[in-house]
N, C-alpha and C positions, 0 to 999 in steps of 0.2 A: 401478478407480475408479468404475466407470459404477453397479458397484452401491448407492454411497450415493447417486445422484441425489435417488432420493425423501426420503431424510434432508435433501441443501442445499435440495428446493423447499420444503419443508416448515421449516423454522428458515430461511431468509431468505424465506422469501415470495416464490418465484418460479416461473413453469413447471417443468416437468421437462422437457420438450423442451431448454430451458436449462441447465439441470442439469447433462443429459447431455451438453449443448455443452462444457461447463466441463469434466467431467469428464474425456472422451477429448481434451481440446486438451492439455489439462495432462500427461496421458498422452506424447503427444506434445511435452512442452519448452516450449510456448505460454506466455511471459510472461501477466502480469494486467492489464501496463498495453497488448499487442498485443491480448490478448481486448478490452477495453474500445475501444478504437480502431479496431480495424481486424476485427473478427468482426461483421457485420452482425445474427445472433441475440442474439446477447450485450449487444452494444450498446444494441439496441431496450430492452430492460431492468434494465440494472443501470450504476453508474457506477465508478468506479476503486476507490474506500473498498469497495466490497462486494466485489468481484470480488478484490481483496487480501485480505478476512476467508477469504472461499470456498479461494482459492489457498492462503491461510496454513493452514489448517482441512487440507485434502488431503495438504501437504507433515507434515502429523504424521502423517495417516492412514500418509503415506508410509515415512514414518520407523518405526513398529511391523513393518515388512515382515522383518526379520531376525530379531525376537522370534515372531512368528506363521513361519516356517520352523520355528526350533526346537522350539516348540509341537507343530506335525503330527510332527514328527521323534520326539519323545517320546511323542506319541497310538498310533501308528503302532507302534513299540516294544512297546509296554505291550499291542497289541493292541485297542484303545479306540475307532480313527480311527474316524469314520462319517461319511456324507453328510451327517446331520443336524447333527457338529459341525461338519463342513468350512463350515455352511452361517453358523454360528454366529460361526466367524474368521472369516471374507469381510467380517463386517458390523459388527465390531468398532472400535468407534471410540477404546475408552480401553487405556492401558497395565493399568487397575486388572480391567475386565474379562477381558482374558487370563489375570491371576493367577486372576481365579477357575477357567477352565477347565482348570489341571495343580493347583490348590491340594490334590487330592489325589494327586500325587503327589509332594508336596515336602514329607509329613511328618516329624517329629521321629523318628527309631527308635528316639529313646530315650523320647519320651512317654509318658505312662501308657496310652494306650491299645495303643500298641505293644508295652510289656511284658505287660498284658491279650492283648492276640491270642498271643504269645510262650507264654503260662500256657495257650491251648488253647483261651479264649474269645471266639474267632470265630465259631466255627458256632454257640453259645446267640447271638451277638447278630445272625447273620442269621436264626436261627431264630424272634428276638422280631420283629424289621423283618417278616418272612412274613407275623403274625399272625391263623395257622390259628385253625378253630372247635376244633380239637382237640388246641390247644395248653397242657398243665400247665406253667406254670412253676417252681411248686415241685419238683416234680418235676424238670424240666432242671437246676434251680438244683442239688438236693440231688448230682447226677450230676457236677458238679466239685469238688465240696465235697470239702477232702483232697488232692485229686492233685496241688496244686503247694506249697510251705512260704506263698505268701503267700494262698492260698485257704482259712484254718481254718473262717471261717463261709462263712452262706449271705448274711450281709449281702457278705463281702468280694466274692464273685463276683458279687453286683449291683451291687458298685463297680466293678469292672472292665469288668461290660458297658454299663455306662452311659458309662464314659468311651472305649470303643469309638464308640460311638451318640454322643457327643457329637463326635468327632474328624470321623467317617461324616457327619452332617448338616452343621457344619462348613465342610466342605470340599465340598461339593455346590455346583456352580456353577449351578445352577437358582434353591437355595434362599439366594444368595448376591444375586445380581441382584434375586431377588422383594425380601427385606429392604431393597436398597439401594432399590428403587424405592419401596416401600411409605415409609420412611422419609422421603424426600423430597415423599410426597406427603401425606402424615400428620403427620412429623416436626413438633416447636417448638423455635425457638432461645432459649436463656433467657442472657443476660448475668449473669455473677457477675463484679464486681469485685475487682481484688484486694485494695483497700480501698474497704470497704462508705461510707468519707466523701468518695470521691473524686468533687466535682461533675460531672465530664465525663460523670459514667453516670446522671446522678442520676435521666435521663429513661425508663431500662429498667429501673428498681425495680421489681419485682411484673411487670413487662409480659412476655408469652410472643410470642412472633413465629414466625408461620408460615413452615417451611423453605423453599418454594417462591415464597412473595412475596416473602422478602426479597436481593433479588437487585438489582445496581447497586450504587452510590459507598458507600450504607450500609453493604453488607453490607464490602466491602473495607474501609473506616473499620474496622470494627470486627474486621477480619482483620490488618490493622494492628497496633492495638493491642494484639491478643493476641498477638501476634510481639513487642512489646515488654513483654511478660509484665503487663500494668494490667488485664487482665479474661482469663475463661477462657468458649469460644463453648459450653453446651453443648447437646447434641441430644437430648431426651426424645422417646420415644413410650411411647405407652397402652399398658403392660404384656400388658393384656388381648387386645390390638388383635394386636399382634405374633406372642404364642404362638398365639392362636387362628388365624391367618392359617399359622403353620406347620406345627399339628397339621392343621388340610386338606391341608394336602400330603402328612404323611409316615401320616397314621392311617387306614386300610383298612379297618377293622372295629372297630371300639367296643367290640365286644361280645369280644373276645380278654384273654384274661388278662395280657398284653403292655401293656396300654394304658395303666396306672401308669407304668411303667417306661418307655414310649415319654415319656409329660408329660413325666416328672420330666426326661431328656434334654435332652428341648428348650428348658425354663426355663433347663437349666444350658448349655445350648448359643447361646442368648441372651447369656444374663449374662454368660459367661465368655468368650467368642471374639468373636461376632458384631457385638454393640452394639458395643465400642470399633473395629471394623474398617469397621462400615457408617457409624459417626459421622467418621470418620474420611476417607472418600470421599464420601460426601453435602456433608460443607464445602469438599474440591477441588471437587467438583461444580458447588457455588453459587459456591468461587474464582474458576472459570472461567468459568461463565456472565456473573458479573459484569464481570470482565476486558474478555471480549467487549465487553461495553455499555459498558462508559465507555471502552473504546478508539475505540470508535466515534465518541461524543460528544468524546473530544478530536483522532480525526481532523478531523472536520466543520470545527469549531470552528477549531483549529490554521490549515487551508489557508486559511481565509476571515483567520486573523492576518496568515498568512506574505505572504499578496499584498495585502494593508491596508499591511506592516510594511515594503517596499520602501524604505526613508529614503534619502537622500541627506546626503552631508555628513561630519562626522568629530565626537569627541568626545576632549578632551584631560583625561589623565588624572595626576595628583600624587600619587602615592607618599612618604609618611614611612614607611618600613619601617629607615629606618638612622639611627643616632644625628646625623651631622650631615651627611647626604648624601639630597637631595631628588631621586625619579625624576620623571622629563617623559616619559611617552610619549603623542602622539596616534594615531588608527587609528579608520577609517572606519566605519559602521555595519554593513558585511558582518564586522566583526571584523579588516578586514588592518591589517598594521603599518603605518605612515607613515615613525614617528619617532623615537627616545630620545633619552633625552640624560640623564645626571645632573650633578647640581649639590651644590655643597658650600657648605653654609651656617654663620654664627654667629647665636648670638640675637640678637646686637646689626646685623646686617651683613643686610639680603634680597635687595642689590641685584641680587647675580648670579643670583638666583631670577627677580627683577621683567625682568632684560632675556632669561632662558631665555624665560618663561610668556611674555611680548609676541611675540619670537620667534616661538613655535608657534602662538600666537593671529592673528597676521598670515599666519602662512605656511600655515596651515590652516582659516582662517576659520571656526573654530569658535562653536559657541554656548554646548557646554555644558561644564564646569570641573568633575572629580571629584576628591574629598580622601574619603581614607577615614573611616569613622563610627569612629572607636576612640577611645583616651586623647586620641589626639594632635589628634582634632579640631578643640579650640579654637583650638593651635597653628598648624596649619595653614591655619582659617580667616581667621585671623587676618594669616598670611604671605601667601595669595594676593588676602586684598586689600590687603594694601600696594603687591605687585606689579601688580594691576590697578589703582590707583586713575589717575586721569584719562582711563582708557579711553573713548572715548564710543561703540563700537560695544556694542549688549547682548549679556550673557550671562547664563548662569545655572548658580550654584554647586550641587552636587547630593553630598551625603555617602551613599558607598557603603560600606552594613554591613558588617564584614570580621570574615569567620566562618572555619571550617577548610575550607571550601570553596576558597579564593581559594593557603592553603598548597598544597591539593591539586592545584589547575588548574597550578598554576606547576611542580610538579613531576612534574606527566603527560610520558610520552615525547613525544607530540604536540609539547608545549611547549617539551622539549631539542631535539626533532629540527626542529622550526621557525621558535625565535629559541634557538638551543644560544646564537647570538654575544652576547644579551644577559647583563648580569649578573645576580645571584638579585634584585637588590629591583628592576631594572626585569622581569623576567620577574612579579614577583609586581602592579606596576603593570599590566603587560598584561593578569593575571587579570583586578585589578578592573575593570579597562575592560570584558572581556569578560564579568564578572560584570552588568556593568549595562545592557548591551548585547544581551545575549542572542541572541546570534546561532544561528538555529537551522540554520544550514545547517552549523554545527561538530558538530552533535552527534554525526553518525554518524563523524566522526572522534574528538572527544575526547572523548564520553559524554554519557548524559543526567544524570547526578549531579551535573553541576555547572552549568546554566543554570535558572532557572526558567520555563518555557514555557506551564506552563498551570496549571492550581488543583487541577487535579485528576491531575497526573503521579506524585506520592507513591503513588497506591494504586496503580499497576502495573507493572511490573517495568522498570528499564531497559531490560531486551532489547527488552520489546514496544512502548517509548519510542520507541528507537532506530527499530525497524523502522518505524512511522509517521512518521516522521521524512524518514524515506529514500524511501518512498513516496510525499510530500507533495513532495520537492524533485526527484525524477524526474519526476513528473507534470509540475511546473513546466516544468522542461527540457525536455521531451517535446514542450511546446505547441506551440512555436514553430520543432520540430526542429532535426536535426542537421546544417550542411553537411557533406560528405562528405571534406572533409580532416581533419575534425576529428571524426570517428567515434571513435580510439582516447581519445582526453582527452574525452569525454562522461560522462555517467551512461548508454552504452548497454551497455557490454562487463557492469555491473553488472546490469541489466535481463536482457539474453538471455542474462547465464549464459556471456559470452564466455571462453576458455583465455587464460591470459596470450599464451602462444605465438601466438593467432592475431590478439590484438591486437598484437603486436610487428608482424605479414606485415603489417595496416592500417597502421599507424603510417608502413611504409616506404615504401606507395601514395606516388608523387610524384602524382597525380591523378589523381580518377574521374570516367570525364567522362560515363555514366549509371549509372542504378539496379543496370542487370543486370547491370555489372559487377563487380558485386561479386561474383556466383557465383565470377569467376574468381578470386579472392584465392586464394594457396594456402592451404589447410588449412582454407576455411569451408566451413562444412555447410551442409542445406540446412535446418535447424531455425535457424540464427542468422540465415539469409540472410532466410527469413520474418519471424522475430522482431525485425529492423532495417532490412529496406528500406523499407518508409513512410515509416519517421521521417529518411529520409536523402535533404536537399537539396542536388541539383545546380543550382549556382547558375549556373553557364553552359553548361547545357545548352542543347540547339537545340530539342528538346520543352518547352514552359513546363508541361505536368504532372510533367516533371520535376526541376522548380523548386519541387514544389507537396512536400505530407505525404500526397499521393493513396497509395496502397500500388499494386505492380505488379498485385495482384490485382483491382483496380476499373478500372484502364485501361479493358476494355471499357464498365462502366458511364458512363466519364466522354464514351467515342464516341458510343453511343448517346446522352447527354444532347447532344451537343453536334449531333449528327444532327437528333436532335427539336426543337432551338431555332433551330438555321438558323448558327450562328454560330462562330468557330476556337476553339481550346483557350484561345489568348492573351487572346479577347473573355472567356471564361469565370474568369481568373482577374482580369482587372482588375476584373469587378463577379460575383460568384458567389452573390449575390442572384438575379440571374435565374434559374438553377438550382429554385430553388422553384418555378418552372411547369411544372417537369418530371411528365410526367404518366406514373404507372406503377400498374399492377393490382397489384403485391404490394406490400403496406404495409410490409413488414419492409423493405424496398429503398428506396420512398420515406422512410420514417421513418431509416433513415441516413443520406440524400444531407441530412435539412435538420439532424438531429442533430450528422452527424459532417463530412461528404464538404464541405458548402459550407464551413467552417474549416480542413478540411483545404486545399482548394483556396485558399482567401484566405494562407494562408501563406507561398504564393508570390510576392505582390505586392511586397514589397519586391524581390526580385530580377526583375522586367520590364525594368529600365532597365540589367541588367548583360549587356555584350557577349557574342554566343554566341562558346563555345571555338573554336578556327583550326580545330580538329581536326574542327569540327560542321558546317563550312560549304560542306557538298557541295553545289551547288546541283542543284536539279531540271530533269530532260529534260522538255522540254516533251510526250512520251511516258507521263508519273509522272502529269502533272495530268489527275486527271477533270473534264470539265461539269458542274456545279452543284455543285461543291465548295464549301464556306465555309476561306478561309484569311486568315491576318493578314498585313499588308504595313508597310511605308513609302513613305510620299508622298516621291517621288526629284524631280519637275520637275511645273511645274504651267503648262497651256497655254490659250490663249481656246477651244480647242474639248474642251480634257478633261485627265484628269490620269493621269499615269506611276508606277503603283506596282512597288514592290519585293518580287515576295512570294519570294526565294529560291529563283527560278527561273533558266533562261541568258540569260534575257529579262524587261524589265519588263513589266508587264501595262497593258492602257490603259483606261479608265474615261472613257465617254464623259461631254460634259458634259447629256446628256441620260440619266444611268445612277444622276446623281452623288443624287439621292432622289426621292423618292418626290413631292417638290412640286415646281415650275417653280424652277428654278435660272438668273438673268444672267450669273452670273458663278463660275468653279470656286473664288475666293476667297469665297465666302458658305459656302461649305461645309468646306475644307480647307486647310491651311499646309503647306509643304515642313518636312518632318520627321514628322507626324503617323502615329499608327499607327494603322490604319485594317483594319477587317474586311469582306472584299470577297467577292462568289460568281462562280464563273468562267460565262461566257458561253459564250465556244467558243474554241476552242483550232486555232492553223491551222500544222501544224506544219513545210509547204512555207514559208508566207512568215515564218515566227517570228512570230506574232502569238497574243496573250493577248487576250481581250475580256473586261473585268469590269463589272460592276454593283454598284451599293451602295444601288440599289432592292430594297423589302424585307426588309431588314433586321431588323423590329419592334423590340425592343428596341435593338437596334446602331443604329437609323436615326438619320443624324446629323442634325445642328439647323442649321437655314438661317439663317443672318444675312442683312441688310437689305444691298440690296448700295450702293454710292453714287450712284449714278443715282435709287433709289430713298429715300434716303436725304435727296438735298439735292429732289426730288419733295417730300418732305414737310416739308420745310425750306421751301420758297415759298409751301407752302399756307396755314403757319398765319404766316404774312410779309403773306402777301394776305387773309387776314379783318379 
């Protein structure tokens, strides 16, 4: 992989240093969303949506890996293999290039040029390819004239060697690539409609569009269309342009009597094989480049929707799909069920419609009321407001277009296999709900064919829908990480690539009560165990980094920062702002801790207040504490000459009331309350009489806030009594 580095710095605009980061991680199993996260290089410059294009990009390189086998397999064979093509597969990024390098050996043998070499006209057509100063043609020509029944003239045996020379160039994978690139870079795309009156095109009349600019939404618009047979894309180049471009390559000598019959080849080797094969890949070419681009653009886009689109609430939906039987379903904005219920109606009779709809309306506090847009709309309109009238909370009625999409969602396996128990018209009620709702966290389950998510989803494939999709709601999940009983029901086993089997061995953990423990799972490796320890919070661990989305492999960065600031792990996740004054000569180091590491760290914050496990609470030999250690504690007892903390040691620690900061303190109630967690540096340690001596002088950031003590207080309470 390392050898396309220069390829990704170059098409995403990034170092090569980085590149090659990507390259060998991924080598190695490395997720894109662990590179992004937890790869300090990586990180410094690229964000999830790229480092997904780069990953997505490699995994096809990937994927050509048993085509390019048999490739050398048949090189090799034939006697062909060479360093310089070996050099050529290594670097090969399309399936369409490999066809060029066997394309000659997967000729027709029954071709005409094959029958041609068969009649003996090989060596006149490498004799013409030579083109000696002392070469007669006539002369060769006249020399097979006869010897075979389909050889009577001397025209016939110039038919045969030209269609040799046409198969021969052809099938040249040098002059195969030159064409394609030349094409692309010269090439115009010209629109022909398939009716010349149809307005949609009316804006490409006469207009030529160069091959190379036209790339992005346009160019797939109109890749579209011609998939639905309304325009045909085609690819012109300058006649002149072309041959003259391939007579330098195959023409030696001018001055050889060969040089007619070399043109004429190549006009017919243009015309007949090449243009519809180069035109042919030059519009994958520009398919995929554009792909690329607006998947981009609907990533971006998309994740700024999905975390906009967080709703709350529910949305109650009204099915007429059956002659006299009304569906009720409501179901939340994430798409889950609530509720059905059907109801049997007369024309004349809504009542039992007006107390279902009030029902669902009370019992889901809904806002908004969907009746499908079809015949029956006015019908329906019409019955849900009989059934809502005197309502006085609002709402608002909303007609969802019912197209073959809404038949097709209802009858997705998805949809049997997870309301099988409703009936056909309330499952088809659930579509519409879901059709209007759009929930994008469905898609990588029930498809992108049936939601509309963005304006621009139609130009590219569901697959690569989907996968942005998935990328988008990982990341999501990712943020906020993973507690660790809850590893196997994540979106992580789908990230690292996890075996069912070894997420069944997580699943059965009764509890992990650190990080490293996960090595011991049976059956994980040490590639998943990377690719998922970060993201996996222990919520009652006794280390509050490992509470945090820190990765095992920054532990020591997180020592050192907390070395350098004076303060415990626990002071570092309550406020991970401070973190920013960490001061470090490598920038790549600094630029994670404020990019990645302080979000990481703040991740934990919600769990500070959760009990450490029974199984954590070994306490410390007064033996374990060093002097001027920084540790967190609990204020246990608070006395007129100082206060007793707790730092999980066999002993409290004591904090004189002359320790307690850095300004004159009366009272240790100006300072502290029994309960408070407190970050303290050890004094000395006297391990004959068990005694802890701490300070909470200098602390700089930690240093707590003095309140006014009462003395002081009603002190100023007299003074402004007595002015």
């Amino acid at each position: 992989m390392v050898q396309f580095s220069r390829y990704i710095a170059d098409r995403w605009g990034i170092s090569e240093p980085v590149a090659k980061r990507i390259c060998l991680a991924i080598e190695n199993n490395d997720s894109p969303f662990f590179l992004t996260d937890y790869d300090p290089v990586v990180a410094s410059e690229l964000e999830i949506a790229q480092t997904c294009e780069i990953h997505d990009f490699l995994k096809g390189i990937a994927a050509l890996a048993p085509k390019k086998k048999r490739i050398i397999a048949t090189l090799t064979k034939s006697g062909e293999f060479t360093s310089e093509i070996s050099d050529r597969i290594d670097l090969v990024t399309t399936s369409y290039e490999l066809d060029d390098l066997v394309a000659s050996h997967r000729v027709n043998p029954k071709s005409k040029s094959q029958e041609a070499i068969r009649k003996g006209l090989g060596a006149l057509a490498d004799a013409i390819v030579a083109q000696t100063d002392d070469f007669s043609l006539d002369e060769a020509v006249s020399q097979h004239v006869g010897k075979d029944a389909g050889l009577a003239s001397p025209d016939d045996v110039l038919r045969g060697v030209k269609d040799i020379l046409v198969e021969r160039f052809s099938t040249d994978f040098t002059v195969r690539a030159m064409a394609r690139d030349f094409a692309f870079e010269q090439g115009v795309i010209e629109v022909v409609p398939k009716s010349k009156k149809d307005p949609a095109f009316a804006a490409y009349t006469g207009k030529i569009l160069n091959a190379r600019d036209l790339v992005g939404k346009e160019f797939l618009s109109l890749v579209v269309s011609e998939n639905e047979k309304k325009i045909r894309l085609k690819l012109s180049i300058q006649i002149f342009q072309i041959t003259e471009l391939l007579r330098e390559h195959f023409i030696t000598n001018p001055e050889s009597q060969a040089f007619d019959i070399i043109c004429e080849a190549i006009d017919e080797c243009w015309y007949k094989v090449l243009e519809p094969i180069v035109e042919k890949e030059v519009k994958e070419h520009l398919r995929d480049v554009s792909e690329t681009q607006v998947v981009r653009t609907i990533h971006k886009e998309l994740a700024q929707s999905v975390d906009r689109r967080r709703m709350t609430g529910s949305v109650i939906a009204i099915g007429f799909f059956e002659e006299s039987t009304v569906s009720v379903v409501a179901c939340d904005t994430e798409g889950r069920l609530l509720g059905a219920a059907g109801v049997k109606i007369t024309p004349t009779d809504a009542s039992a419609l007006k107390a279902r709809i009030g029902q669902f309306f009370m019992r889901y506090r809904s806002s908004i009321l969907l009746i499908p847009d079809a015949e029956s709309a006015p019908t329906a309109e019409a019955l849900v407001s009989k059934a809502m009238a005197g309502e006085t909370a609002p709402y608002e009625l909303v007609k969802v277009r019912v197209d073959t999409r809404i038949a097709g969602l209802a009858d997705t396996e998805w949809m049997k296999a997870r309301y099988g128990d409703l009936d056909a018209s309330m499952q088809k009620t659930m579509a519409m709900a879901l059709m209007h709702l759009r929930p994008t966290s469905l898609i990588p389950q029930v498809g992108a064919q049936y939601f509309t998510v963005h304006a621009l989803q139609d130009l590219v494939s569901p697959h690569r829908l989907t996968e942005v999709v998935m990328h988008i709601l990982a990341d999501r999940e990712l943020r906020n990480g993973v507690p660790a009983t809850k590893i196997a029901d994540s979106v992580l086993p789908l990230v690292a690539n996890i075996p069912a089997s070894l997420v069944e061995d997580i699943r059965k953990q009764p509890n992990i009560s650190g990080k490293f423990d996960l090595v011991n799972i049976p059956g994980m490796t040490e590639d998943v165990c990377r690719n998922i320890a970060g993201y996996v919070i222990v919520p009652n661990a006794q280390n509050p980094i490992d509470r945090t989305m820190v990765h095992p492999d920054h532990f020591d960065w997180i020592n050192e920062i907390r070395d350098q600031l004076g303060v415990a792990e626990e002071a570092l996740v309550a406020d991970p702002e401070m973190m920013r004054s960490f001061q470090c000569d490598d920038f790549v180091r600094k630029l994670y801790v404020e990019k990645k590491l302080i979000g990481q760290v703040r991740a934990g914050q919600k769990y500070l207040s959760v009990p450490v496990a029974a199984v954590n609470k070994r306490r410390l030999k007064l033996t374990d504490i060093a002097e001027d250690a920084v540790l967190a504690g609990r204020v246990t007892n608070i006395t007129p000459f100082g206060v007793f903390v707790d730092i999980n040691a066999v002993c409290d620690g004591l904090i004189h009331i002359s320790q307690l900061a850095d300004s004159y303190v009366e009272s240790p109630e100006q300072v502290v309350s029994v309960g408070d967690r407190v970050s303290v540096r050890v004094v000395t340690v006297d391990t004959k009489k068990r005694r802890v001596s701490l300070s909470m002088k200098g602390m700089g950031a930690l240093a707590p806030k003095v309140k006014a003590s009462q003395s002081q207080l009603n002190t100023l309470a007299n003074y402004f009594k007595a002015r």
